[in-house]
C-alpha positions in Angstrom: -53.8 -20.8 43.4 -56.4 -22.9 41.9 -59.9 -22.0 40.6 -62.5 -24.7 39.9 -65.0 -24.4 37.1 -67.6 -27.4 37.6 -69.4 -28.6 34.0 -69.3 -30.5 31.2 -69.5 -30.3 27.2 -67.2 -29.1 25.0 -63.8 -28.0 26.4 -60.9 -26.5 24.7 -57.6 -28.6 25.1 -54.9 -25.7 25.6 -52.1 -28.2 25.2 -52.9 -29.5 21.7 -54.6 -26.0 20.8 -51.4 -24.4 21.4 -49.1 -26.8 19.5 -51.1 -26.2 16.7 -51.1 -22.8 17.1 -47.4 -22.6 16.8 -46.6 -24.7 14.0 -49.2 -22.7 12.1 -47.1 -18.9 12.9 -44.3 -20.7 12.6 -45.2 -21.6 9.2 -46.2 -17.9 8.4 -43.2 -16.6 9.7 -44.9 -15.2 12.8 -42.3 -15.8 15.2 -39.9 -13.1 16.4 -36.9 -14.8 17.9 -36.4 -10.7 19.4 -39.5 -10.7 20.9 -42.2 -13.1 21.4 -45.9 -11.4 21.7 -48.2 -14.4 21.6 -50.9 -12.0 21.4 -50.3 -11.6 18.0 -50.6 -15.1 16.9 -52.8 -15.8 14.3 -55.8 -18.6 15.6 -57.0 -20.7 12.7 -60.6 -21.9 13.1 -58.7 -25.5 12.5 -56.1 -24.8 15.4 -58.7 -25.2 17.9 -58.8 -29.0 19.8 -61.7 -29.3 22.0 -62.0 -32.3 24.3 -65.1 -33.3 26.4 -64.9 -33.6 29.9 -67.1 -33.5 32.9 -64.9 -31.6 35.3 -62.1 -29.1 34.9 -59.5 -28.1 37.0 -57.2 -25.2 36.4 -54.3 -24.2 38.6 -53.0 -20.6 38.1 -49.4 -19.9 38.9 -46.5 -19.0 38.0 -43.7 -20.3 36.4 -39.7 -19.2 36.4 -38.7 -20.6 33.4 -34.7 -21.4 33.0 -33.5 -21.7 29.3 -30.0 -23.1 29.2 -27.9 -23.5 26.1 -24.2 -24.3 25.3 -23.0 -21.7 22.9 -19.3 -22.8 22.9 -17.6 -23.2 19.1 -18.6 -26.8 18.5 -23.2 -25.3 18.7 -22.1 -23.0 15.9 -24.8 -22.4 13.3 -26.9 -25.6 12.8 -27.4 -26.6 16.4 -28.1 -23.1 17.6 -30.5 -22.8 15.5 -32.2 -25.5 16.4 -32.1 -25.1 20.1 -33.1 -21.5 19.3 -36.0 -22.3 17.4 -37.5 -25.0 19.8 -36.8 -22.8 23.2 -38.9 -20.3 21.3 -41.7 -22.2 21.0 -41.4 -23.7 24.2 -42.0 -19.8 26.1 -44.9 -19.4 23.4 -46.2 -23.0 25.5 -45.7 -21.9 28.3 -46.9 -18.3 28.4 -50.1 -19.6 27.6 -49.8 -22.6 29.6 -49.8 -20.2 32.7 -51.8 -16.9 31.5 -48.7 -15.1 30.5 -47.7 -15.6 34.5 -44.5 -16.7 32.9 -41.2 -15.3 34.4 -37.9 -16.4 31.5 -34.4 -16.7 32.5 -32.2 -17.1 29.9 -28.6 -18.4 30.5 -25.9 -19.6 28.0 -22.3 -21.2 29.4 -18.8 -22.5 27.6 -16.5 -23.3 30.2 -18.3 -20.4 32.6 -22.1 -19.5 32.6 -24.3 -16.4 32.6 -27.4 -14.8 32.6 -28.4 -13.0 29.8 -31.1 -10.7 28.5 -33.8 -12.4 25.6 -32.1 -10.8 22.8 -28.6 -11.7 24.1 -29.8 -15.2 24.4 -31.2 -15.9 20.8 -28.3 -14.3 18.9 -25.2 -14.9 20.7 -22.3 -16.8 19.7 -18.6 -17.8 21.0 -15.9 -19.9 20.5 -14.2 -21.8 23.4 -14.8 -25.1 25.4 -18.1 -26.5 27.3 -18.6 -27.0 30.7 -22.2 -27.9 31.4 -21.9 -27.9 35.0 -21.5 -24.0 35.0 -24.5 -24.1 33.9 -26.1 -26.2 36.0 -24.5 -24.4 38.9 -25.5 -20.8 37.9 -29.6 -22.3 37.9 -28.5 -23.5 41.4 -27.6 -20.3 42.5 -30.1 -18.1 41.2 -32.9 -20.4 42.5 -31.5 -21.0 46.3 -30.1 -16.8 46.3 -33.6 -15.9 45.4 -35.8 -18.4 47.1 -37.5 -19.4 44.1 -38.7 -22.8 44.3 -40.5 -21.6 47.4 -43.1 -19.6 45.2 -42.9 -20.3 41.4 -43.6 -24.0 39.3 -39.7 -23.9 37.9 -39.2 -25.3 35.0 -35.6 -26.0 33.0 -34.7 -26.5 28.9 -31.6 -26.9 28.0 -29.7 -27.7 24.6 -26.1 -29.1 24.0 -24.6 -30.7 21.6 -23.1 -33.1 24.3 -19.4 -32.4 24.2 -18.2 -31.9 27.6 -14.6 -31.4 29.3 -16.3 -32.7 32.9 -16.6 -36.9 32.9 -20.2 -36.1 35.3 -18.1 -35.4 38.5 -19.4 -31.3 38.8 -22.7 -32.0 36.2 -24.1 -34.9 38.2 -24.2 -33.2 41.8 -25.6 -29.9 40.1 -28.1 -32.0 38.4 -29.4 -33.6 41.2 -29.8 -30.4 42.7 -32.1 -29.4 40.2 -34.2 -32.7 39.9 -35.3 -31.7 43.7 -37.0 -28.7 43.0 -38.2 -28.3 39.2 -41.7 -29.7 37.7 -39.9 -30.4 34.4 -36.1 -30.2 32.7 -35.9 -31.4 29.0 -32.9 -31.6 27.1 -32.6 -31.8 24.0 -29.1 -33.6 22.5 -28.1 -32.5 19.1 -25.2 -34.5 18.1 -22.9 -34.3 15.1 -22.9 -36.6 12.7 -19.6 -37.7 14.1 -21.3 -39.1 17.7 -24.0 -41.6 14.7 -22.6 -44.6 16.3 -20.9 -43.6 19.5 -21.8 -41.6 22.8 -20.9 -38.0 23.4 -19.7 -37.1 27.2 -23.1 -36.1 28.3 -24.3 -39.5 27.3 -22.0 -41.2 29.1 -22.7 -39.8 32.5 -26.0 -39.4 32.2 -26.3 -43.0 31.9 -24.9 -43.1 35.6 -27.6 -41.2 36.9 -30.6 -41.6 37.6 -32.5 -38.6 35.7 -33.1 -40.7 32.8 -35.5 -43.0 34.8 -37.7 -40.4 36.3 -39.4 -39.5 33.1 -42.2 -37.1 35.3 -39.2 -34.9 35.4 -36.8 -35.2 33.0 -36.3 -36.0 29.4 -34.1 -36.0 26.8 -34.4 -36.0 23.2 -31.5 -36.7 21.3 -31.8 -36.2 17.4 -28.8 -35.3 15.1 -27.6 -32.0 14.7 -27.8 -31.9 10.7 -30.4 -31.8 8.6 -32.7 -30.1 10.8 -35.8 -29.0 10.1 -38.9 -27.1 11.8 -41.2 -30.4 11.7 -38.2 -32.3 13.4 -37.8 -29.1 16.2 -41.6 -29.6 16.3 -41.0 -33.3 17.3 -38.4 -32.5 19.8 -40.5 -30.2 21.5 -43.7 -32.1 21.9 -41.2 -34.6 23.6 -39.6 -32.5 25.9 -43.3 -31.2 27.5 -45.3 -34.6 27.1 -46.7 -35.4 29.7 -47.5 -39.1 29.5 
């Protein structure tokens, strides 16, 4: 659905108003990683961006949001926190992005994927191997079962630490898949200090697809998995949405 609203002067840049926004709760410890109410974000007068424009256009739908992350032994501590972190600020994006029209799917994998509730998602840990194309495939399912890219903007975040017991043969097929139907995936690559000067396994298939070149759709950040920080999970994110 779109409405129109014809004028010009000041408007207010919801993009760079809510990045702002975030950083600042995040700051003040305003973020529950239980339960996100964005309702009860504080809005300093300095968090507001206005831009000026003569014409704005709003579309107003929704969105099925797919958060994806590996929580096999090697994402212990450091890495899922990271990826925990900067998925939560991605929803806070997003739910304003769309009016709060924002429908989250949360889904972690090892060698097997599954859905899980919001609180499951942010705290859960286990040991075991990674398969990324379980992942991948459980998305798949849920959106072709459910008919879901017929009515919703689907959207896919997803964070690994790129180990990976597949060589792209089950990933790259499920990937594809997904690249035909979303408005945006972004991945963001944590990888241990041991991968500094080499490639993990999800580097070195992705580099024999094609995602990496169709940058309206997909991206990847890749930063290291120590060391992190909220300003570099700030960085990751604003890479992961931009939309230059």
């Amino acid at each position: 659905m779109l409405d129109r609203h014809r004028g010009s002067g000041q408007v207010l840049d919801k993009k760079e108003t809510l990045r702002s926004i975030v950083k600042t709760n995040m700051i003040l410890g305003r973020v529950d990683e239980n339960r996100i109410d964005t309702t009860k974000f504080v809005i300093g007068p300095n968090d507001k961006v206005y831009r000026i424009l003569s014409r704005e256009k709003v579309w107003k739908s929704q969105a099925v949001v797919f958060f994806l992350r590996d929580y096999s032994g090697s994402m212990y501590g450091d890495p899922t926190k990271a990826v925990v972190s900067q998925h939560l600020m991605i929803y806070a994006w997003l739910a304003v992005q769309y009016e709060k029209l924002v429908v989250p799917r949360f889904i972690v994998h090892e060698v097997k994927a599954e859905e899980v509730s919001a609180s499951d998602y942010f705290r859960l840990s286990i040991g075991g191997g990674t398969l990324i194309a379980s992942g991948y495939k459980k998305i798949n399912e849920m959106v072709e079962s459910e008919g879901l890219a017929r009515d919703y903007n689907i959207y896919v975040f997803q964070g690994t630490d790129g180990d990976d017991f597949d060589d792209g043969k089950q990933a790259l097929p499920e990937l594809r898949k997904i690249l035909g139907y979303v408005n945006r995936m972004g991945v963001c690559l944590l990888k241990h200090p041991y991968y500094k000067d080499r490639d993990t396994s999800f580097e070195e298939y992705m580099k024999k697809a094609s995602a990496l070149e169709q940058k309206d759709l997909f991206r990847m950040y890749t930063m290291s998995s120590a060391g992190v920080t909220e300003e570099k999970n700030v960085e990751a994110v604003k890479a992961l949405i931009a939309q230059d």
